[in-house]
Residue, then its C-alpha position, 0 to 999 in steps of 0.5 A: x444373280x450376277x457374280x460380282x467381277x471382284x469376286x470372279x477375278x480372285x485366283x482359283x484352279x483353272x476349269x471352276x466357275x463361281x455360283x451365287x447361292x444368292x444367301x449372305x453367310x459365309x459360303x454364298x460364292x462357291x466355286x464348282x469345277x468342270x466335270x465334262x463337256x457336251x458336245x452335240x452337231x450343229x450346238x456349240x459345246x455345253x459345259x457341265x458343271x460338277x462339285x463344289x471344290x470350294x469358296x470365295x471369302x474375303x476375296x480369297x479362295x478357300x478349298x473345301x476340306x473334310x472337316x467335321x462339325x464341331x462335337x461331331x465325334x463327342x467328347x474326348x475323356x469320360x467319367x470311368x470309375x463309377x461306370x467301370x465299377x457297374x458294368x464289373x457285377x452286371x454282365x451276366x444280367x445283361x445276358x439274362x435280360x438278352x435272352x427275354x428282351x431284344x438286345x437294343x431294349x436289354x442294353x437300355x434297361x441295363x444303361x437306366x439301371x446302372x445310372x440309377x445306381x452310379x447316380x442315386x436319386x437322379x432326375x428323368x431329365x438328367x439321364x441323357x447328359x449323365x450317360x453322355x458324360x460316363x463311360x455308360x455310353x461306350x459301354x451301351x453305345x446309341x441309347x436314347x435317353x430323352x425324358x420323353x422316350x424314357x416314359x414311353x419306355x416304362x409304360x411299354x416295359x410294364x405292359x410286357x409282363x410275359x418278358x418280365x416274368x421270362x426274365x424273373x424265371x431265369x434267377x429263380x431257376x438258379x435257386x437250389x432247394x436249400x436255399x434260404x429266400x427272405x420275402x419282406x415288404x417296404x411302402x414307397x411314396x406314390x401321391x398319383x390320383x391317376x393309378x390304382x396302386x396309390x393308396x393310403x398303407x397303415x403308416x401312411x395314413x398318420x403322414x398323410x401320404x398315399x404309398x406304394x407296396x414293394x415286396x422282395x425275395x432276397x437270397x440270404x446265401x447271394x446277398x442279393x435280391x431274386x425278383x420283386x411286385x408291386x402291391x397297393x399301398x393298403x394292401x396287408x402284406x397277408x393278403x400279398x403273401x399268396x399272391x406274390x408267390x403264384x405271380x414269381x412261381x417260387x417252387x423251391x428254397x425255404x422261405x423266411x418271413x416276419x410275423x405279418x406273414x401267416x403260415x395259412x396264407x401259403x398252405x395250399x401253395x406249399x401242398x402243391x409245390x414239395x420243393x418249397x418249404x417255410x421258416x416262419x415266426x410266431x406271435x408271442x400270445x400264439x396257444x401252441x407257445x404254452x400248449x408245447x412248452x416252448x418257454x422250457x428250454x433244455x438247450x443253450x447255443x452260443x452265437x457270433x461267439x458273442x450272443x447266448x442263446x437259451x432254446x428248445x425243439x418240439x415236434x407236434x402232432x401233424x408233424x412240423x416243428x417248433x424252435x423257441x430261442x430266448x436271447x439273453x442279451x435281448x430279455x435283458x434290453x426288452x425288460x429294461x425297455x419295459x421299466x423305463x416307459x413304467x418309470x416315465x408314465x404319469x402314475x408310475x405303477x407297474x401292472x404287476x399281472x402284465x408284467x409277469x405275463x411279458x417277463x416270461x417271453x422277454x426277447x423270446x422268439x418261436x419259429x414253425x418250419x416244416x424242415x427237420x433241422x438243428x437248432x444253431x442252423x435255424x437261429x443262423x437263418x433268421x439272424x441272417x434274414x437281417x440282409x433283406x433289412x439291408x437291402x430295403x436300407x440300400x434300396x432308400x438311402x443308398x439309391x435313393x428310390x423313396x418315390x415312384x415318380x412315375x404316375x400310370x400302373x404300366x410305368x410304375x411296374x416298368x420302372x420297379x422292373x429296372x429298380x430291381x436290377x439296380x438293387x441287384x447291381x448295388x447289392x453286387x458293388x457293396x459287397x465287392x467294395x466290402x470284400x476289398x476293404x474299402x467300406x472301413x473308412x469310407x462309406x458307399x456314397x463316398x466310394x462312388x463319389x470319389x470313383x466319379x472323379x476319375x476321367x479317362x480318354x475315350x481312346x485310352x488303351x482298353x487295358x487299363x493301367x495306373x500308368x498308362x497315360x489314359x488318365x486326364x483327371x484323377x487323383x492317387x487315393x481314386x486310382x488306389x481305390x480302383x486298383x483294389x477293386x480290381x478294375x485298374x493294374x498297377x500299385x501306387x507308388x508309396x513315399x518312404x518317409x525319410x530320417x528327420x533332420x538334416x541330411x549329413x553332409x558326407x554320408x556314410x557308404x553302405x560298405x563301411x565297417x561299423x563303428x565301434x561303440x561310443x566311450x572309453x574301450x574295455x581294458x579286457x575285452x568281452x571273449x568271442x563267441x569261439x572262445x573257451x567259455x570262462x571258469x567262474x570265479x572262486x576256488x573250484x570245489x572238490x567235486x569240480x576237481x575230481x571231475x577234471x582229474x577223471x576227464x585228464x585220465x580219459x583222454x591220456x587212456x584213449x590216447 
């Protein structure tokens, strides 16, 4: 198409020509520059045209400058805090996961992770505007975080059970034979017609809701959870017990347990493993309970310096023993419990046989083990086995993962695979903020929401400080927080609150001598403090005279 004699007359640099590129945008005329010139015998000379230097808009030429699309480089501050936060407990499972998945599969589930702990209860079509929004994608640059490819992902995760369980090795390995694991289970909602594990669990059948059965191994001496598997929903935790052990081969430490946890589920597992040992409760009609007189108790212990506790120790037959404790401050609870719901019956009777049946077993516990240890040690390992309740209660409220909101088996093990690591990484910050102090006032949700506010450049100095210039929205009492975390250099400057009222109009200097009390001086001034002390008042006795006329002969006779 012929150029417009407008537009080939508008002044350009000399040796261009001008092209139609025959659309109707903004660069239809472009100006291309003569690269060189063919010269043949016999032909005329033949130019060659080269690159486009530029365009004619408006009848004006306008060179071709190296300008990136707009957003090209993304965006200029982050969300620091929160992400900051994270990645400060989680590098060494970054590394764990590097040594099983390749590094680009280790750096996604490390980045799902920690969103599903930064931002509980997050959306599958949300992971991609929040990880471009936080500093998660410095930290983890070029995730792909489309919902499609995270689904893909999970399938593709729970399949490779050889990686999970190379992964799952490495933390059990770190388990010494004195540790102490807690194994608990919780139900998560699971309404998929399209999986085996959904199904309806004791409790799920009075809520009309199918569940998922999650079980953990919590390490009371870390605080932190060690590995996890999926159950169905009906699955009694029995049944799961034996199970759970054999798929995560826990081969050492000593295992705590709640009753639904039967010694004989696991006999033939502890014979072949010597290293793994059991602390498990009793039921309260269990006959060894009276067979060895457990309820006799010969021993007391204080707890907490708080809780009194009465107990007792019997060896049996084959060799185990028995630990009976008896909180006082439980029976009290229990018992009156027990009268309360007999006071609101409708008939209000007591049965007096039952009665005296419970009375005697009244905030009594009994443990079996199999380990030879003192009484004070064994009620502090299930007194602390309440962390793994913690942990359960992190796990729904804190992160939020009450449904699996997945559908197929595969996606469901994959996405229970990266839960793990965030409750790990939850597990981690809470007891990070709880060290600092910063739990006290605020709660957890509240830390990381206020840790969420604080933008920083994405070319802000890595070292970061409170007054480094790197800040672009924040706020004094988010920065504080940070600094006591660790993850910020530099204190808040603190206002001291000045004297109430007016300012004097002529202050008094620093150097001034003191003023003198207000109101009419002394007559006789108070003697200071290098005076000769005064004689009290009165005439002096007889012996005070005798005492001074010896001390003048004294000193004339050393003289």
């Amino acid at each position: 198409m012929a150029v417009p004699e407008e537009i080939r007359k508008v002044p350009r640099p000399r040796n261009t020509i001008v092209e139609d590129s025959g659309t109707y945008g903004t660069y239809r005329y472009a100006v291309r520059e003569r690269s060189r010139v063919i010269y043949e015998p016999g032909r005329n000379p033949r130019p060659v045209n080269g690159k486009v230097i530029g365009h004619i808009i408006d009848l004006a030429f306008h060179p071709l400058t190296v300008k990136s699309k707009t957003g090209a480089d993304g965006p200029a501050d982050l969300s620091y805090g929160g992400s900051a936060f994270v990645h400060s407990v989680s590098a060494d499972l970054l590394t764990d996961l590097e040594g099983s998945f390749n590094t680009a599969d280790a750096m996604l589930i490390m980045t799902i992770a920690s969103l599903r702990a930064i931002k509980p209860d997050i959306a599958s079509n949300r992971y991609g505007s929040e990880y471009k929004r936080t500093f998660l994608s410095v930290f983890y640059p070029g995730m792909s975080l489309s919902k499609n490819s995270i689904c893909t992902f999970l399938q593709n995760l729970g399949m490779d059970r050889a990686k999970r369980q190379a992964f799952i090795k490495k933390r059990i390995d770190a388990v010494c034979e004195q540790d102490h694991i807690a194994i608990d289970g919780t139900l998560k909602q699971d309404t998929s017609s399209v999986n085996g594990f959904s199904a309806f669990s004791y409790k799920g059948r009075v809520r009309g809701v199918k569940d998922i059965s999650i079980l953990y191994a919590y390490s009371i001496e870390t605080q932190e959870p060690i590995c996890a598997e999926v159950f169905p929903g009906n699955c009694i935790d029995a049944a799961a017990f034996k199970e759970f052990i054999q798929h995560n081969n826990l081969t050492k430490g000593l295992i705590l347990a709640d009753k639904g946890f039967p010694l004989r589920a696991i006999e033939d597992e502890l014979k072949n493993r010597p290293m793994l040992h059991y602390l498990l409760p009793l039921k309260r009609n269990d006959s060894r309970i009276k067979k060895y007189g457990m309820l006799k108790f010969n021993k007391a212990i204080i707890y907490g310096g708080r809780t009194k506790i009465l107990c007792r120790k019997v060896k049996m037959e084959h060799g185990s023993f028995l630990y009976s404790y008896q909180d006082l401050t439980r029976e009290s609870l229990e018992k009156n419990s027990y009268v309360e719901r007999a006071a609101l019956s409708a008939n209000q009777d007591i049965d007096v046989k039952k009665y005296e049946m419970k009375r005697e077993v009244f905030g009594v516990i009994v443990f079996e083990s199999d380990q030879d240890l003192d009484l004070l040690t064994i009620y502090k390992c299930f007194a602390e086995r309440w962390g793994i309740e913690c942990l359960f209660d992190m796990y729904k409220h804190d992160e939020d993962l009450t449904k699996t909101e997945v559908q197929n088996e595969f996606s469901i093990r994959g996405s229970e695979f990266i839960d793990l690591i965030a409750t790990t990484i939850t597990a981690r910050c809470v007891k990070k903020a709880d060290q600092a102090g910063l739990l006290r006032n605020i709660t957890y949700r509240s830390l990381l929401s206020d840790l969420d506010q604080l933008y920083r450049a994405v070319d802000a100095p890595r070292e970061v400080k409170m007054d480094d210039g790197g800040w672009t929205h924040h706020f004094k009492e988010g920065l504080e927080e940070l600094v006591e975390l660790g993850l910020c250099a530099g204190k808040a400057e603190l206002k001291v609150p000045g004297k109430r009222g007016r300012p004097r109009k002529n202050p008094q200097p620093a150097d001034a001598a003191p003023k003198r009390k207000r109101g009419r001086p002394r007559k006789n001034p108070e003697p200071t403090a290098d005076a000769a002390p005064k004689r009290h008042r009165g005439r002096s006795s007889k012996k005070e005279k005798e005492a001074e006329a010896a001390a003048q002969t004294f000193s004339g006779s050393a003289v």
